[in-house]
N, C-alpha and C positions, 0 to 999 in steps of 0.2 A: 154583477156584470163585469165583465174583463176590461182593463184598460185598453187593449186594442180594441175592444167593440163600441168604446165610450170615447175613442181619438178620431176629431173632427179637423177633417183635413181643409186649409181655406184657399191654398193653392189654384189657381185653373187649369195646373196640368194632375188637376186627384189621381192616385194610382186607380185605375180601374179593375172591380172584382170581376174575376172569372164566371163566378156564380151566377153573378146578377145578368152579366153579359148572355150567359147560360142560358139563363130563364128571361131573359127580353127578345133572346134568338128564336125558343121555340113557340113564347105566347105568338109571337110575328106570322110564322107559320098558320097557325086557324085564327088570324083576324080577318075581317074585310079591308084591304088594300086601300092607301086614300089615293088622293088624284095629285098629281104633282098641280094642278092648277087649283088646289087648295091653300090655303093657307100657311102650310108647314112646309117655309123655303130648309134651304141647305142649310143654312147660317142656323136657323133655327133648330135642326136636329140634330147638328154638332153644338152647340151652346148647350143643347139640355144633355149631351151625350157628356160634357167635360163638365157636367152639374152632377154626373152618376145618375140620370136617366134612359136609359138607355130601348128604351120600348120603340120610339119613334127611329131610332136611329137604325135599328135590325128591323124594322119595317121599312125601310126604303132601301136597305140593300136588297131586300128580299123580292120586291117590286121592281128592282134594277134588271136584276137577275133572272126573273120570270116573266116579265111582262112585254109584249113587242111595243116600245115606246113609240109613239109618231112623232114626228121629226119637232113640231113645235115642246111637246114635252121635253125630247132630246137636247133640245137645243136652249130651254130655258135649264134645264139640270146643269149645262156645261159651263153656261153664264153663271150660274149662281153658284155653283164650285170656284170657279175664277176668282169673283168676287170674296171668298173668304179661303185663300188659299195659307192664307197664313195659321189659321185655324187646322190645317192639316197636317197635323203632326203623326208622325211613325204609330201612333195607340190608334191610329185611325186607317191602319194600312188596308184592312179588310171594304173599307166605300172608296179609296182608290184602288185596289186591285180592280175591283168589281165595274167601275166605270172607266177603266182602260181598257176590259175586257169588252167591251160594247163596243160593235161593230158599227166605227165612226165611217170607215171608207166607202160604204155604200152608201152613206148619207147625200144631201145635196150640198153642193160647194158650198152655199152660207156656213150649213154646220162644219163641214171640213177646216173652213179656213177658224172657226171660232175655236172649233177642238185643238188644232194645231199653236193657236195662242198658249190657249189651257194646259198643255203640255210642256211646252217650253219651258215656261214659268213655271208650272210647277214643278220638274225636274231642276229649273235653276237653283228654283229657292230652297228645295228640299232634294241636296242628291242623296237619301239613302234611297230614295225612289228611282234612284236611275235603275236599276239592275230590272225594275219589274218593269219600266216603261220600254226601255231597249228590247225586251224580251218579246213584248206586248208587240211591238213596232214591225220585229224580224217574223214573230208568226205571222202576219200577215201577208208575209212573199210566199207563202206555204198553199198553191190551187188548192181550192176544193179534188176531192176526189170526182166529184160528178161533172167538174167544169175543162173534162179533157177538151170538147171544142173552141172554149176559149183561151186555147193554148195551144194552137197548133206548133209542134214540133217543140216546144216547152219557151215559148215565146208569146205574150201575151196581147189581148186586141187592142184596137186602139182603146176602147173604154178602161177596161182594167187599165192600162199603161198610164191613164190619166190620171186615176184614183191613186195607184203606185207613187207617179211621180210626187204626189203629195207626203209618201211616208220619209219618200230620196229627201227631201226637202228638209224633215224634223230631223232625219239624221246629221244630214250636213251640217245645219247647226248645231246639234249637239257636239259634235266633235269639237267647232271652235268656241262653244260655252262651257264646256265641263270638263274640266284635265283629264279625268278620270273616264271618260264615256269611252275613250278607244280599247281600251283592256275590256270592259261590259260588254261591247258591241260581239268582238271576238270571240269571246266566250258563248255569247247567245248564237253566234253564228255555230261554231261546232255543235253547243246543246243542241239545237233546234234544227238539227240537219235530218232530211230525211232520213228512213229505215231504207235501208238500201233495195228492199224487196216492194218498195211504196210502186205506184203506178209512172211511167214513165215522163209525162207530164208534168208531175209532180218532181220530182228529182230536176228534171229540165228547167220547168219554172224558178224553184229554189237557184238554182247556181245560175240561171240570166239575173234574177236580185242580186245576186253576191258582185255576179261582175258586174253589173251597174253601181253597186257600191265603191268598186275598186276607180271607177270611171272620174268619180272626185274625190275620191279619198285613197291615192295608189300607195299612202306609205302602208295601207294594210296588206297592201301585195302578198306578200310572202309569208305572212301570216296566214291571210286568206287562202293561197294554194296550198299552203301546207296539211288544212285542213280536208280542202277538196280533194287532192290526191289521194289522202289518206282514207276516206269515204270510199269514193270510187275505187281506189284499189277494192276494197271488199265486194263492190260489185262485178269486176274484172273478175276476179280469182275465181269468183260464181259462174263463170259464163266461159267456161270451157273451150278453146279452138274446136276438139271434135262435138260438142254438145251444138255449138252454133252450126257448124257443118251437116251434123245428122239430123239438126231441126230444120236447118233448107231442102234438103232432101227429103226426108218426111212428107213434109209440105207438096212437095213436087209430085210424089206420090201418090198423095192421097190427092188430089187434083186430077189424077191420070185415070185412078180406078172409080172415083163417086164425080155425080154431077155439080157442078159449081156451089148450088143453093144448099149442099147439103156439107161446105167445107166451109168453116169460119175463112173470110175474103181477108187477103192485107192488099194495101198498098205495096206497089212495085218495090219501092224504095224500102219498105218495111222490113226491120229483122222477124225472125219468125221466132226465135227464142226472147222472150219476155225483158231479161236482163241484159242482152247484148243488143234489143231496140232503146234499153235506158240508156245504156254506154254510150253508144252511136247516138241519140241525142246529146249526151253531158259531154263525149268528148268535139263534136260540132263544137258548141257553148265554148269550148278551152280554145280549141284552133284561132275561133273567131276572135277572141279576147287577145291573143300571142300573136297574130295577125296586126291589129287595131295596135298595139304597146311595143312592139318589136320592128317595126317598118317608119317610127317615126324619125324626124330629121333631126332633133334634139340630142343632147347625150341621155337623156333618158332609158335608151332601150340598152344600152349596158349597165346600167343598176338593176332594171329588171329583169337580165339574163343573168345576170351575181344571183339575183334573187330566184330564180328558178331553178337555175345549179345546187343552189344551199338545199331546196326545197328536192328534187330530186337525188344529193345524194342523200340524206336523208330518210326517206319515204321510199324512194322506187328501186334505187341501187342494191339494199338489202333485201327488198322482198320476192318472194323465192318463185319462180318463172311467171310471171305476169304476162296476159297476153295481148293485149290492145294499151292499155294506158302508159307503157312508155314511149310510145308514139308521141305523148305531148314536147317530149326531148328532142326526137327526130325532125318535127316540125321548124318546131325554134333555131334550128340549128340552119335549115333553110331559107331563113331569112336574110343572114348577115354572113359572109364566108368566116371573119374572124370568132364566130359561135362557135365552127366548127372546130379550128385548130383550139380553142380555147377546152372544150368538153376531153377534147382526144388527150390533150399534152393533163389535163387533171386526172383521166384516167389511167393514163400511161405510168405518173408519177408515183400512183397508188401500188401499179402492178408491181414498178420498181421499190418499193418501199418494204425490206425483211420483216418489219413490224405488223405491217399489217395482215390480217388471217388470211391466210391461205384460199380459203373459200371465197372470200373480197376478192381477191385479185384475181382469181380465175373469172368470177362474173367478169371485173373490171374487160377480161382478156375479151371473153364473148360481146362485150357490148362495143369494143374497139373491134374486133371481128367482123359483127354484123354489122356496124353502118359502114367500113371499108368495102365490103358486097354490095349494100342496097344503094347505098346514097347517091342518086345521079349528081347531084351540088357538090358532090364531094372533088375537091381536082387532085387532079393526077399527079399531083407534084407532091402529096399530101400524100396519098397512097405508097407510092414507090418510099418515099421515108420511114412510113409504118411500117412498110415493110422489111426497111434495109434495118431500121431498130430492133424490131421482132427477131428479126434472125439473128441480130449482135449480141441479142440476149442470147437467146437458144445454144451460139457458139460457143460462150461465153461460160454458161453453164455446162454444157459438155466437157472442156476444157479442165474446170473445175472438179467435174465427177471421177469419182475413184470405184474404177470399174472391180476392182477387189472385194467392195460391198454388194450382198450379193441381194439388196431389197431395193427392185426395183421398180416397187406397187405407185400404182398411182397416188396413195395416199401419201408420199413418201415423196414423189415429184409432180405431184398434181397441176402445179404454177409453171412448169417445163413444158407439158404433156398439155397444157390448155393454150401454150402459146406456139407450140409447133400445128397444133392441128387448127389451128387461126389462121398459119401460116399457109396450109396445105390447101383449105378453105375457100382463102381469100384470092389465090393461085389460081383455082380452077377455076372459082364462081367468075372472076375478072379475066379472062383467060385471051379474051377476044381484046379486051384493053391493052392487055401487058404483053401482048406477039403477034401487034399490028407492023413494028418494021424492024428492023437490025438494034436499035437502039435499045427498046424494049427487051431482046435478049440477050442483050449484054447486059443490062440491069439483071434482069434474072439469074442471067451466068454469075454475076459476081456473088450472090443471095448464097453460093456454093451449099446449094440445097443437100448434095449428096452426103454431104458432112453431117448433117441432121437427119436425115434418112436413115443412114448402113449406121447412126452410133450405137454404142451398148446398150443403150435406154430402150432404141429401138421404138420410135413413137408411132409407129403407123400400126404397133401391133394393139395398139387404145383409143386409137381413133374410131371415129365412127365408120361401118364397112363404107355409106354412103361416099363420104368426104376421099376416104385412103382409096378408093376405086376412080372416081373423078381426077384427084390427081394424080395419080397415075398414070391414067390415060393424058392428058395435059403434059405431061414431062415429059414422057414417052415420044409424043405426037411433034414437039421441039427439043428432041435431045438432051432435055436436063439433065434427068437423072433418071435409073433405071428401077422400079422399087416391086415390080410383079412379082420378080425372084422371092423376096420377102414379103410378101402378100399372103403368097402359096406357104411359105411356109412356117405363116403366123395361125392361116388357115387348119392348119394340120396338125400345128399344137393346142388350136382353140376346142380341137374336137372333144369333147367329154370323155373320160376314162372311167371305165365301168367295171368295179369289182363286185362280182356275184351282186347283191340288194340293194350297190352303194355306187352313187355314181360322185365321182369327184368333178365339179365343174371348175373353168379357168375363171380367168378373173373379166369381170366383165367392162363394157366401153366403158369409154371418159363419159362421167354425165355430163352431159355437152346443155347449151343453153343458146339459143341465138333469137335476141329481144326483139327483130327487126322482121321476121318472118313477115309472110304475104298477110296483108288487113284484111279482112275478112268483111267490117262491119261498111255496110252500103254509103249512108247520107255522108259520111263523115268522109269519106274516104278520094273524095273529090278535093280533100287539101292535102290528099298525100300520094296521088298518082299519077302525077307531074313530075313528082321526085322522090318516085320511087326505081330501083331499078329490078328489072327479070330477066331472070338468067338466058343466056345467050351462046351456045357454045362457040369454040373460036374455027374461023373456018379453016384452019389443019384437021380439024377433025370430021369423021364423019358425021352424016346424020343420023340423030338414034332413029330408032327403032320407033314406031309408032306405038302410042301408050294405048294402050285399049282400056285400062281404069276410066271409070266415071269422073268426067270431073266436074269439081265445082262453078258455080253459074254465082255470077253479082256478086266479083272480091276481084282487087284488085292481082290477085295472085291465081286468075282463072288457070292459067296454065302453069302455074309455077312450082314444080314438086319437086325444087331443087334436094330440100331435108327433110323430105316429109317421113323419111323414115327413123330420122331421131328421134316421134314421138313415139318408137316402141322400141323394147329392150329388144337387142339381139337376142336370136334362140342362140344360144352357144351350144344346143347338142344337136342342131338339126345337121343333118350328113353333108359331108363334104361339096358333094356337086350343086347342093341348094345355098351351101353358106358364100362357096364364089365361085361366081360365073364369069370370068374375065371374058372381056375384049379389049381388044387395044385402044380400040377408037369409039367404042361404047360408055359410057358413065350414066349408071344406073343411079336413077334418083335427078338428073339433070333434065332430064327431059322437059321439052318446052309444047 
């Protein structure tokens, strides 16, 4: 016999065999189960477990695990874990995994409040166990799939909220008893985030627990959004503007041609696309959170707007046109006017920054663009500066340009070409603001539009046709500048050149981007239609035309098709009299 077969170890922490653990696991399997009100406490089947018996011990996880305990078995198991907690050491992770895993919050409060002892403690005394009980703790803000009624709109009833508040409780203190539990927590919260395709409910549910966590514990803020944004971005990106558009429609349709009983029913308020009813819950959930932490009277809500800033540019600012979740920006910004000047003058900084790519600073442009359009909270004194900067740039860089080079591609002045047509943009869509009396056009006048218009770059020939026809008509309609002449005849070099098999096409628009477009999603949208603005034309101009397009019903952007045509590429070869149709006082795509 081998000296390691013949070394008797007298230690009470024995190395435990694999083997043996092996073969105590699967005799467990076909014994008869005893009764927890037998004889065989805890104490006793960790004593023979740290003796290298291990039979009894893979018998009662086994009956942990399989058996629907009633609440007096449950609640003597909880007790007698307490009682030798010392005895649970890390060789024994497999009878605590398993008895954390045991669904304490449905129990009766006696057990609730015992299990909650048994917790504490034992995560005090032994934290390599934090990481499974933190984890253990967070799955349980995870609804059931079947329990959408007790979560209406992913908020939960008073019963659950009760049980819940029990789990708010073991966290809270964990945070002020374990140094370490704040980084565990974190981490469990990203692991254990829903699948972004989970049931609406369920996503909702999940992120009212996160922000109840943030509720006494807000230095995880910006940890915590950083995660959630990032989540939900993937469910944003899923949920397409035309997909949600063509699923209300649809809807509406199939309503019109079949009888009621035979079209799945929603709710008024309901998206009809799957992923953009989760949104429209999760982003509710944010507003109300940014609402509750940004309107208080403390200094509080400028660390938590530092902290949403860090966390949007980050997450939202780099990813590539998102259609609803940067709303959570816009919002914030609404709250406190100095939000506002503070996002504009960070983004500004950026656009002005050689270092940074090119592609950055053109979003940067778009998203200073589009809340200078939409933002009613936005003042006016704010605007006319953006503007007067925008243009100093623009002159500035003309000025610069050495019209001898003859690459004048977008790619080449892309960060010029994104802030003239912002320029152009912001001009028209505000049109009715900025040529209400005398003063107004002398701000304008001074903006010496025409210098950026007729330069060699020539930007109106990259803009979007919608944007360069709108102002045009704006300029036109108060004297600005005159830019039709070069419309027609940007028009008539965009046309395609056709040699015999081979058609050479021009270079196509700015890919333009404007974060700020009409909300689409219903419940939510009641925190942003207050302060949102739609477009308006100024009354120098005509009335258009009446739109005979279908439009959209339940968005806050019912009538609003200011760009709706930037969501499709220009035909750059369709014939001349379809690529433009001027009017002087018409602006296609403005219509209200």
């Amino acid at each position: 016999m081998s000296i390691i077969s013949e070394r008797t170890i007298t230690s009470i922490l024995k190395e435990h065999s694999s083997i043996s653990r092996d073969r105590a696991r699967l005799e467990a399997h076909n014994k008869v189960r005893f009764s927890l009100t037998s004889q065989k406490t805890v104490q006793d089947v960790l004593t023979k477990a740290i003796d290298g018996n291990f039979a009894d011990y893979e018998e009662y996880i086994t009956m942990m695990r399989t058996s629907a305990l009633p609440d007096e078995a449950f609640l003597n198991t909880v007790r007698q874990s307490k009682e030798c907690i010392h005895l649970l050491r890390p060789q024994f992770m497999g009878f605590v995994e398993t008895l954390l895993s045991l669904n304490w919050t449905k129990r009766s409060a006696e057990i609730r409040e015992e299990f909650k002892a048994f917790l504490l403690e034992l995560l005090v005394t032994h934290n390599k166990y934090a990481r499974i009980g933190i984890d253990k703790l967070v799955s349980t803000w995870i609804p059931e799939e079947s329990a959408a009624a007790s979560w209406p709109l992913g908020a939960p009833n008073e019963e659950i909220r009760e049980r819940l508040s029990d789990v708010h409780e073991v966290m809270a203190k964990l945070v002020e008893l374990i140094p370490m539990a704040s980084s565990v927590i974190i981490r469990a919260i990203d692991t254990l985030f829903p699948y972004f395709r989970r049931s609406a409910h369920i996503l909702g549910g999940y992120l009212h627990n996160v922000f109840w966590l943030l509720s006494y514990q807000p230095v995880f803020t910006e940890d915590v959004l950083r995660i959630v944004l990032t989540r939900l971005l993937k469910v944003d990106v899923n949920a397409p503007r035309n997909e949600i558009e063509d699923a209300e429609l649809e809807d509406e349709d199939m309503e019109n041609l079949f009888e009621m009983e035979d079209v799945k029913s929603f709710r008024e308020d309901e998206m009809r696309n799957s992923l953009a009813e989760s949104l429209d819950i999760c982003l509710g959930k944010i507003f109300e959170f940014l609402q509750r932490e940004l309107t208080k009277t403390s200094r509080t809500p400028e660390r938590t707007f530092k902290s949403i800033m860090n966390v949007f540019e980050a997450v939202i600012l780099p990813a590539h046109n998102p259609h609803h979740i940067q709303f959570f920006i816009f919002y914030s910004m609404s709250l406190r006017p100095a939000f506002v000047q503070h996002f504009v003058n960070t983004l500004w900084t950026k656009v002005c920054n050689p270092n940074v790519a090119p592609a950055m600073r053109q979003v940067c442009v778009y998203y200073i663009a589009s809340l200078l359009a939409r933002a009613k909270f936005l003042p006016m004194d704010l605007l006319r500066q953006m503007l007067k900067e925008l243009c100093s740039w623009a002159h500035q860089y003309i000025s610069r340009y050495d019209s001898s080079h003859s690459d004048t591609s977008i790619r080449a002045h892309g960060v010029f070409f994104a802030i003239c047509q912002a320029v152009f943009y912001v001009i028209a869509f505000r049109s009715r603001d900025l040529t209400s009396d005398k003063d107004d056009l002398i701000f304008l006048q001074s903006l010496h539009l025409s210098a950026i218009v007729t330069s060699p770059l020539n930007p109106l020939r990259v803009c979007l046709p919608t944007i360069a026809t709108a102002f045009a008509g704006v300029t036109r309609a108060h004297q600005l500048t005159y830019c039709h002449t070069i419309l027609e005849r940007n028009a008539r070099k965009k046309l395609a050149t056709v040699y015999m098999s081979d058609v050479e096409m021009p270079e196509e628009c700015l890919d333009t981007f404007f974060p700020f477009d009409p909300f689409l999603l219903k419940k939510s949208s009641s925190y942003i239609e207050r302060i949102y603005l739609k477009y308006q034309a100024s009354e120098a101009e005509e009335k258009p035309e009446e739109d005979s397009t279908r439009k959209r019903k339940d968005t806050i952007g019912d009538d609003d098709d200011f760009i709706a045509e930037k969501r499709l590429k220009a035909d750059l070869a369709r014939s001349h009299e379809r690529e433009l149709q001027f009017s002087y006082s018409i602006s296609p795509g403005f219509h209200t």
